[in-house]
N, CA, C and O of each residue as an XYZ file, in Angstrom:
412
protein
N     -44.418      1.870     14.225
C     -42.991      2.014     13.999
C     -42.334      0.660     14.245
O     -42.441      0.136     15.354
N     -41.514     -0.054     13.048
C     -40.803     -1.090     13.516
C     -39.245     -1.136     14.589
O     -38.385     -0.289     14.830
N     -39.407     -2.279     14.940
C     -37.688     -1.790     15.945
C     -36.395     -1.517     15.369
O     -35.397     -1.431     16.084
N     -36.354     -1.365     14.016
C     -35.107     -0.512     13.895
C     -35.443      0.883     13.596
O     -34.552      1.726     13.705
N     -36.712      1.255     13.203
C     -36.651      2.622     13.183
C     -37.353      3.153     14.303
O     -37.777      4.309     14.291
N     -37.565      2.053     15.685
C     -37.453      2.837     17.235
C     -36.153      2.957     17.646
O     -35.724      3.782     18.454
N     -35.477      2.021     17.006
C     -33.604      1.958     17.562
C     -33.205      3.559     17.072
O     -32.765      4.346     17.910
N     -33.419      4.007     15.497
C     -32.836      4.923     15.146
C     -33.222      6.253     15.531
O     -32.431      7.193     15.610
N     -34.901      6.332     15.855
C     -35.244      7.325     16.558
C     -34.563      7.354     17.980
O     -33.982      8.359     18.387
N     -34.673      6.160     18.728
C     -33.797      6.715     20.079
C     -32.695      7.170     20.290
O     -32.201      8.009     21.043
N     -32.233      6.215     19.195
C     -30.442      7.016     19.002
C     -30.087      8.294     18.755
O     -29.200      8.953     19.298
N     -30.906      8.628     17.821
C     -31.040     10.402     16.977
C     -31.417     11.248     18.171
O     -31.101     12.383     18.529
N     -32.135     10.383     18.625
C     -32.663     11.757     20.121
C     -31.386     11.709     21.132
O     -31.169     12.715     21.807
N     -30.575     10.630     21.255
C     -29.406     10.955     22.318
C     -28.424     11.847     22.021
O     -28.137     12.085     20.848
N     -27.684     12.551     23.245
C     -26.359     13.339     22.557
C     -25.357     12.415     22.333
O     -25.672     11.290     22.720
N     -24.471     12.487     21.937
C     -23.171     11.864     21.621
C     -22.213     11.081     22.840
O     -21.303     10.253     22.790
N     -22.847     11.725     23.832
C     -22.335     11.103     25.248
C     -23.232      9.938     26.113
O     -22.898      9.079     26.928
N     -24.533     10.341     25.528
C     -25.171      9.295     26.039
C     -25.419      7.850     25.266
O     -25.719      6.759     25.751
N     -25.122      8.338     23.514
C     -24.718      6.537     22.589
C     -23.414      6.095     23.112
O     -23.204      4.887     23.220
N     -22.441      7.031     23.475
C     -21.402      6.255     23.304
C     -21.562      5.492     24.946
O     -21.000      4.410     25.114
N     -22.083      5.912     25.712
C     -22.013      5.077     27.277
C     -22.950      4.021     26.823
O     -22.413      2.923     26.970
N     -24.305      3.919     26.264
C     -24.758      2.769     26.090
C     -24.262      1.889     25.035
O     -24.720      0.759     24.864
N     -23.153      2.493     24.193
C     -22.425      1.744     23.269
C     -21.371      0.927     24.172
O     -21.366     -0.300     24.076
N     -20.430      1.611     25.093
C     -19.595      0.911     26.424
C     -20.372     -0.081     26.933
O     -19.921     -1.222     27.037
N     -21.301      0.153     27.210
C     -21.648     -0.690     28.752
C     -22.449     -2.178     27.818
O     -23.354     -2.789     28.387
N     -22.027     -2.568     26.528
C     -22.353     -3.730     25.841
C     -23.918     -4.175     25.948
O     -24.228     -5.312     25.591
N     -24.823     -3.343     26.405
C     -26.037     -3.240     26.353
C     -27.300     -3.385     25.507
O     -28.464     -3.072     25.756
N     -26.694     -3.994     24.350
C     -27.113     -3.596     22.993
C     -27.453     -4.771     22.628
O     -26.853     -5.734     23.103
N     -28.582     -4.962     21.623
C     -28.734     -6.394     20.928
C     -27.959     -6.269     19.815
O     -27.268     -5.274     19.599
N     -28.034     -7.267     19.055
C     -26.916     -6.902     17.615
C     -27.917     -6.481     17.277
O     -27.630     -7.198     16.319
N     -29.061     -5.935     17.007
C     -29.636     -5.660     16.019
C     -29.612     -3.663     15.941
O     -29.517     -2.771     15.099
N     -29.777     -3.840     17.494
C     -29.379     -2.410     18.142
C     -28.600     -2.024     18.051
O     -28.600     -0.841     17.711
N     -27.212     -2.774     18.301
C     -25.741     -2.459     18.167
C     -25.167     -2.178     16.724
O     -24.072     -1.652     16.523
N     -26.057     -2.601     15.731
C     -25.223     -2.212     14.489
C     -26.617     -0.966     14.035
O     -26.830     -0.986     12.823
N     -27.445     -0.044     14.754
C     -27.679      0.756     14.204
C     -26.960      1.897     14.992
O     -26.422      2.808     14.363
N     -26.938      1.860     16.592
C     -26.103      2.122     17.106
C     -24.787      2.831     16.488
O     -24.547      4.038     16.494
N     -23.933      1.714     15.913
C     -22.798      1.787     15.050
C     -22.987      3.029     13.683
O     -22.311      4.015     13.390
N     -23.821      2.621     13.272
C     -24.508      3.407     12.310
C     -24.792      4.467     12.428
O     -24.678      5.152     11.412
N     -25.228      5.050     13.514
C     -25.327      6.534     14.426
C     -24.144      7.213     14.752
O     -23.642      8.277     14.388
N     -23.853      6.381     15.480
C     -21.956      7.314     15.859
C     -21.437      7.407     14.342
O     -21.285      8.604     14.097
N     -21.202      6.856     13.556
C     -20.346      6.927     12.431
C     -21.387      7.893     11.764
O     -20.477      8.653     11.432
N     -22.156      8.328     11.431
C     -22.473      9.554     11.136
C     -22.466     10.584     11.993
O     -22.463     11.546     11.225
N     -22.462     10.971     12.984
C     -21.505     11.519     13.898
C     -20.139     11.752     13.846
O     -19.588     12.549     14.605
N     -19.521     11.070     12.948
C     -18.029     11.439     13.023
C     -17.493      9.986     14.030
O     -16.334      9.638     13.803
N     -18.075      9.365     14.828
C     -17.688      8.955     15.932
C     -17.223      7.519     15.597
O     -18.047      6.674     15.249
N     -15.599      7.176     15.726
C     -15.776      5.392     15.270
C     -15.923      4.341     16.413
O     -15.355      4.485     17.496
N     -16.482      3.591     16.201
C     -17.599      2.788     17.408
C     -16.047      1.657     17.858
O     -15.948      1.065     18.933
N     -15.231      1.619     16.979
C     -14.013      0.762     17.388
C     -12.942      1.874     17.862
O     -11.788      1.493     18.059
N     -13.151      2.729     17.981
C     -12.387      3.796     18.767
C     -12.453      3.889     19.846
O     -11.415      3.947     20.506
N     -13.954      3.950     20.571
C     -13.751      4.112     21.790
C     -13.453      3.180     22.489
O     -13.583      1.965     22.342
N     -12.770      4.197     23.786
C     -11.953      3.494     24.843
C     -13.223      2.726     25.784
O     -13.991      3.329     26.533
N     -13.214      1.600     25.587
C     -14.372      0.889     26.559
C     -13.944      0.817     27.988
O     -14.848      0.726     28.819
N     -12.935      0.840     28.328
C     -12.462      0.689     29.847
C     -12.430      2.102     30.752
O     -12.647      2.349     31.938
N     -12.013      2.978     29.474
C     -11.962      4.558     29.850
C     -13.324      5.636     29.958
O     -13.385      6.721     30.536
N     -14.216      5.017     29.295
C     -15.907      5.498     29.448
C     -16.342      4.643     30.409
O     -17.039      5.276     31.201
N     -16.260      3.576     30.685
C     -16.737      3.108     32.044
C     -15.849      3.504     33.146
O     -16.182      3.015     34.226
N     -14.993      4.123     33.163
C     -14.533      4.216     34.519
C     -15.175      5.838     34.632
O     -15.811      6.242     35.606
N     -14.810      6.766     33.238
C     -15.841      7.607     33.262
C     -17.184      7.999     33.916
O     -17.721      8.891     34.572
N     -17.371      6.981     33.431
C     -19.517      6.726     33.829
C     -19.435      6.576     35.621
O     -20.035      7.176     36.513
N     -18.430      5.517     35.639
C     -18.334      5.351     37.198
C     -17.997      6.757     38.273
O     -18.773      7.132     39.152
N     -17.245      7.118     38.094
C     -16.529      8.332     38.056
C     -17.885      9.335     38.278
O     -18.291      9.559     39.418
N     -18.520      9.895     37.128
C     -20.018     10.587     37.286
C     -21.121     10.521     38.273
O     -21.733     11.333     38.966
N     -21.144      8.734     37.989
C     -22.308      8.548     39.108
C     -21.923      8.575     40.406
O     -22.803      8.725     41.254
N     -20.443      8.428     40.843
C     -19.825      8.818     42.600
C     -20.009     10.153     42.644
O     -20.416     10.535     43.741
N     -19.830     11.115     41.720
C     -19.970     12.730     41.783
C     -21.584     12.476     41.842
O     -21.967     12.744     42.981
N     -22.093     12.275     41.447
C     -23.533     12.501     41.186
C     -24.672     12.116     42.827
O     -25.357     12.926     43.452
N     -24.513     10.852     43.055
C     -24.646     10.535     44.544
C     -23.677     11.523     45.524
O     -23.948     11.757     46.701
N     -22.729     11.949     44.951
C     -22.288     13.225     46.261
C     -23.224     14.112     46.694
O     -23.768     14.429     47.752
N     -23.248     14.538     45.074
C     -24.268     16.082     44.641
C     -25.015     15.547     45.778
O     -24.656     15.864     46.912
N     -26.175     14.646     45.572
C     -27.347     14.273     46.174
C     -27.169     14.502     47.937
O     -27.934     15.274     48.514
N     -25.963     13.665     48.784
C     -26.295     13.765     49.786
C     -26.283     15.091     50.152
O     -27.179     15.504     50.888
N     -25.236     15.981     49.678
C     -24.798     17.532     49.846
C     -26.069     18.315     49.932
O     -26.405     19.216     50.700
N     -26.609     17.803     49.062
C     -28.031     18.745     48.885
C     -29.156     18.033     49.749
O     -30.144     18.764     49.827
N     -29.363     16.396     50.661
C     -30.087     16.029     51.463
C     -29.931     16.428     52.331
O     -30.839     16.716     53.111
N     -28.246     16.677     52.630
C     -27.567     17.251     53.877
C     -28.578     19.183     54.482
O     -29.342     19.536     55.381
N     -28.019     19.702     53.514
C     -28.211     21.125     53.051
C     -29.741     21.332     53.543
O     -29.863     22.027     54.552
N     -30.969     20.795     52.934
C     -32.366     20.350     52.896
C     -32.991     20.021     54.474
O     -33.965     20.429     55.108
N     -31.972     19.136     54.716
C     -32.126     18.433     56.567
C     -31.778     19.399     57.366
O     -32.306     19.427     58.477
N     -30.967     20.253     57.060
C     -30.217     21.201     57.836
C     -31.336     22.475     58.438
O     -31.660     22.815     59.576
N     -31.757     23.005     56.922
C     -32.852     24.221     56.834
C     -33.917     23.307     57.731
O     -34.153     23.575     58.909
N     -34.465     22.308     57.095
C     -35.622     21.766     58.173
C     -34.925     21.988     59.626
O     -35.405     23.027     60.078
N     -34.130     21.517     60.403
C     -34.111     21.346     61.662
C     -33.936     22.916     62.028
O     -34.122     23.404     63.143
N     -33.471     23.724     60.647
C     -33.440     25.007     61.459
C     -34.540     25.758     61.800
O     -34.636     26.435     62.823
N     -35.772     25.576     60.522
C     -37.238     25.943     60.610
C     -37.869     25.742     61.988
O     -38.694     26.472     62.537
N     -37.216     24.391     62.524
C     -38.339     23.829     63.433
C     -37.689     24.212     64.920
O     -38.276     24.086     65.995
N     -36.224     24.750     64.704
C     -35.731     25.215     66.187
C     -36.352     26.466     65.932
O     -36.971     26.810     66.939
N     -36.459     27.382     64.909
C     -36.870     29.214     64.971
C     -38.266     28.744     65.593
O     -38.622     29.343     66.608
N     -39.196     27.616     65.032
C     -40.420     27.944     65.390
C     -40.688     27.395     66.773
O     -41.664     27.842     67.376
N     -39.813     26.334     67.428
C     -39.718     26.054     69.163
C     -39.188     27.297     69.852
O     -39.814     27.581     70.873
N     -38.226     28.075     69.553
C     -37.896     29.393     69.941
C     -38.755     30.354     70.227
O     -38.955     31.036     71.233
N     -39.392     30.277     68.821
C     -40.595     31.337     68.890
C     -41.529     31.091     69.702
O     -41.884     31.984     70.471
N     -42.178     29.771     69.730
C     -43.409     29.543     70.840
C     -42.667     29.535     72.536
O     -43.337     29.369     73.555
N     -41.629     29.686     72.518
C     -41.295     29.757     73.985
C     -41.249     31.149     74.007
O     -41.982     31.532     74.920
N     -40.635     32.254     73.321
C     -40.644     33.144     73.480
C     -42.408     34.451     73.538
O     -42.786     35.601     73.764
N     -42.735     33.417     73.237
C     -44.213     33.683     73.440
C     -45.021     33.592     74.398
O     -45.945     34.288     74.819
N     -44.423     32.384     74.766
C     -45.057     32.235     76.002
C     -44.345     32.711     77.264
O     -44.981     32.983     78.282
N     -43.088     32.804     77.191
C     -42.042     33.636     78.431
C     -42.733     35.197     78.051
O     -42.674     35.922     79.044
N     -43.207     35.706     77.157
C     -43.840     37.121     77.102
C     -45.229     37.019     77.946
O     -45.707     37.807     78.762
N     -45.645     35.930     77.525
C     -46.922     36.341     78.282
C     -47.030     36.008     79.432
O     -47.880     36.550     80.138
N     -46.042     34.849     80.015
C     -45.752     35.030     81.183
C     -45.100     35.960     82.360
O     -45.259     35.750     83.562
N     -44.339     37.023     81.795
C     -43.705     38.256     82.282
C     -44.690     39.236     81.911
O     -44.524     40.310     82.489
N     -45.501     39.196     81.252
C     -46.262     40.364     80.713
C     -48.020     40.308     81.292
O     -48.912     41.035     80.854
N     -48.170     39.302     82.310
C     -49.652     38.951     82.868
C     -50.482     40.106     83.835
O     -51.608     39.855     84.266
């Protein structure tokens, strides 16, 4: 496969949200960038339309939600562990306070 018809296969495989952020973030070779172009506009999408300042603050915007998600759920994860490991210190004391009252 030559590199414009890996450019056009990658493009065809993205949704519409993910050309237009790598269309923002100026990432593109020209050679990329005008198939790129070529993609959104069959899409409906005009490549001089979008707001470049307003999809990157976008994108920015996502990835602060996105690293939230993450600690929320490291948080959440750390939590159950320390709780696993107090039920099971609980339990071995309570095991052993039985068999110590129970000798």
């Amino acid at each position: 496969m030559t590199t414009p018809d890996a450019f056009r296969s990658s493009f065809g495989a993205m949704t519409d949200g993910e050309l237009v952020a790598r269309w923002a973030r100026h990432q593109l070779t020209d050679e990329a960038q005008a198939i790129a172009a070529q993609e959104l506009r069959s899409r409906g999408i005009d490549p001089d339309e979008i707001d470049m300042q307003g999809e990157l603050e976008r994108q920015a915007h996502d990835a602060v939600s996105f690293r939230r998600g993450q600690r929320q759920r490291a948080g959440r994860i750390s939590l159950r562990f320390l709780m696993t490991i107090f039920a099971a210190v609980l339990s071995a004391f309570g095991a052993t306070v039985a068999a110590l009252i129970f000798r």
